[in-house]
C-alpha positions in Angstrom: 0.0 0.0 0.0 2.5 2.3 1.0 4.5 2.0 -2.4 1.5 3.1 -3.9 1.5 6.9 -2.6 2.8 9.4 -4.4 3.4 12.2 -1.6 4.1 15.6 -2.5 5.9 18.1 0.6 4.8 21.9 0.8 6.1 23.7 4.3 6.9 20.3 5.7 3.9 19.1 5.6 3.6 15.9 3.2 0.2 15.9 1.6 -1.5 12.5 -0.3 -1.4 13.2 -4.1 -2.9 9.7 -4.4 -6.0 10.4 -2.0 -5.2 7.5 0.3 -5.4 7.9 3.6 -2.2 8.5 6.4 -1.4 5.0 6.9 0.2 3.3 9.9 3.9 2.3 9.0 5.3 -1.2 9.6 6.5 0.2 12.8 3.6 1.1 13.8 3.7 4.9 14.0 1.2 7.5 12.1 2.3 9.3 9.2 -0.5 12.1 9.8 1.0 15.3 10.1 -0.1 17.8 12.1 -1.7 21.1 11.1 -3.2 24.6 12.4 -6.8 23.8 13.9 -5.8 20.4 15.3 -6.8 20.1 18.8 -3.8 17.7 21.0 -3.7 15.8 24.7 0.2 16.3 25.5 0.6 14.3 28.9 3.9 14.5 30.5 4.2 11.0 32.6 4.6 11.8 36.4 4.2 15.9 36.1 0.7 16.5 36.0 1.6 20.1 36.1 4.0 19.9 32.6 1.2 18.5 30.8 -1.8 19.8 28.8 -5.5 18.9 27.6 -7.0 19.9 24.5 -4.9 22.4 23.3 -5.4 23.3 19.6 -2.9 24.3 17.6 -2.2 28.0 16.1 -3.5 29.4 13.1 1.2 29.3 12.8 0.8 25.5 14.1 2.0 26.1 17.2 1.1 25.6 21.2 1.9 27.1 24.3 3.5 24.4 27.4 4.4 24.7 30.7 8.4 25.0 30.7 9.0 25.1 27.1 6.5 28.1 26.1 5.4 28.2 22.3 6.2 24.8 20.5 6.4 24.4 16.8 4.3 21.4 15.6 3.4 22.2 12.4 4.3 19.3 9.8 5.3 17.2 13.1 3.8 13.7 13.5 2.4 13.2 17.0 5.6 10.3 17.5 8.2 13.7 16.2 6.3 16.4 18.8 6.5 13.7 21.8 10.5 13.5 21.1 10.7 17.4 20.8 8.9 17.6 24.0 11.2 15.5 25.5 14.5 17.4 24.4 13.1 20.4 25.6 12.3 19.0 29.4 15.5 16.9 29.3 18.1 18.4 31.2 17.2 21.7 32.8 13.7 20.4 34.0 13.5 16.3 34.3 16.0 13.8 33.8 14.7 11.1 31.8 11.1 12.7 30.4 8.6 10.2 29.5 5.8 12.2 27.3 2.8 11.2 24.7 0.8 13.0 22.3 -2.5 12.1 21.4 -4.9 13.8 18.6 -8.4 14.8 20.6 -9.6 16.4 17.4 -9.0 16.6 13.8 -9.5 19.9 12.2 -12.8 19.9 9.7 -13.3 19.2 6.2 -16.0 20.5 4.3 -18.6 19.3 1.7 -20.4 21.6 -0.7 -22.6 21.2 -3.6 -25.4 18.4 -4.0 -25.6 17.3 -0.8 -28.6 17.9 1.9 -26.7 19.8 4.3 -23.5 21.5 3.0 -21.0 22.8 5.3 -17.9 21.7 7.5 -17.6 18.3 9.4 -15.7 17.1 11.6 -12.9 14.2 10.1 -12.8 10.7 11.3 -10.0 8.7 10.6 -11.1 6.5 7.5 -13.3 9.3 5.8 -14.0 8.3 2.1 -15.8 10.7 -0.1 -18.9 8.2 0.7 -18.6 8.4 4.1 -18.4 12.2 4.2 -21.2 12.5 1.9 -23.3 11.2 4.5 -22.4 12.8 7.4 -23.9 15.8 4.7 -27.3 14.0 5.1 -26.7 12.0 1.8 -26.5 12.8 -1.7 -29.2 15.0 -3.4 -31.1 13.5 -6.1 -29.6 15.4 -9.1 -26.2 14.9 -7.8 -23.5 13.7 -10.2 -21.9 10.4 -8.7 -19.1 10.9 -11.5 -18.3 14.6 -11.0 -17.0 14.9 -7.4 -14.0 17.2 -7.0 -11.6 17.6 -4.2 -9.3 20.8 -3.2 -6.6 19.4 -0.5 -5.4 21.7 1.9 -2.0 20.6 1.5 -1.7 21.8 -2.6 -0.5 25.0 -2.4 -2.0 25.7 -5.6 -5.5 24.4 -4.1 -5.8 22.3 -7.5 -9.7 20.7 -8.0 -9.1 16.8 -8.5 -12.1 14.4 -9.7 -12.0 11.8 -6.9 -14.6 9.0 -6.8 -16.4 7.8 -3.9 -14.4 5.6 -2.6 -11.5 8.2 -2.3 -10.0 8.7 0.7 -10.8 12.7 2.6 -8.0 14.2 4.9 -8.6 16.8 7.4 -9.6 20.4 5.6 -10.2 19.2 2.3 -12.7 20.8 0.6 -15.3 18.5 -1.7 -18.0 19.5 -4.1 -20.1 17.4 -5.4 -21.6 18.8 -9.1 -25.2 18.8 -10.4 -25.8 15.8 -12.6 -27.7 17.2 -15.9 -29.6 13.8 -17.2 
């Protein structure tokens, strides 16, 4: 699966050309990088008072701990902030830092066009065009099953790609779904 992805990088931030989903490596650890909006559990094992409960990330992609002040996560996966974390506290605060991130909440993606109830949703891991399309209240009746188009946040030139419905959606992708004319 994973020699399948084409990935392109923009700011650090690796975005699916391919529109599959973040996939879990071999290892074990998450690919998904994070991004402005995303909402974090950082829990710093032992020191209650180091550690922090949904704090969502800057419009910059950063966040503001105890000890360590603003934090740069943008483009980080959640395995890359938990090792920054723990440089910062090693040393001048705890000895051997033991810390874990956690996602509480995706930023949205949003659905427009012939759906019943256009707007932004919140992501779920696993969100295919189908799936999306239904959190939307379903398709409408004149809507085109073969003209779906998605903008990924990631393309800094916000490119429209036909998908179909079985294309994986990433966290503030933009879909629209056109009017069928027959």
């Amino acid at each position: 699966m994973l020699s399948n992805m084409a990935w392109a990088q923009t700011e650090s931030v690796p975005a699916l050309v391919s529109g599959e989903p973040a996939v879990i490596l071999p290892s074990g650890l998450s690919i998904y990088r994070l991004y402005a909006g995303d909402v974090l559990n950082i829990r710093v094992l032992g020191e209650e008072e180091l550690s922090k409960e949904k704090v969502r990330l800057t419009d910059a992609g950063t966040l503001s701990l105890p000890a360590l002040g603003e934090v740069r996560a943008l483009g980080l996966t959640t395995g890359e902030l938990e090792r920054a974390v723990e440089d910062g506290l090693r040393g001048r605060y705890l000895v051997n830092p033991k810390v874990s991130v956690s996602i509480e909440e995706y930023r949205p993606f949003y659905i427009n066009g012939m759906v019943e109830k256009p707007g932004g949703y919140p992501y779920q891991p696993g969100l295919t065009v189908r799936k999306a399309a239904s959190l939307a209240g379903g398709f409408r009746e004149r809507a085109s099953l073969s003209k779906i188009y998605i903008i990924r946040e990631s393309d800094p030139a916000q490119r429209s790609q036909r998908v179909d419905l079985n294309t994986f959606v990433l966290p503030g992708d933009i879909l629209t779904v056109d009017e069928s004319f027959f």
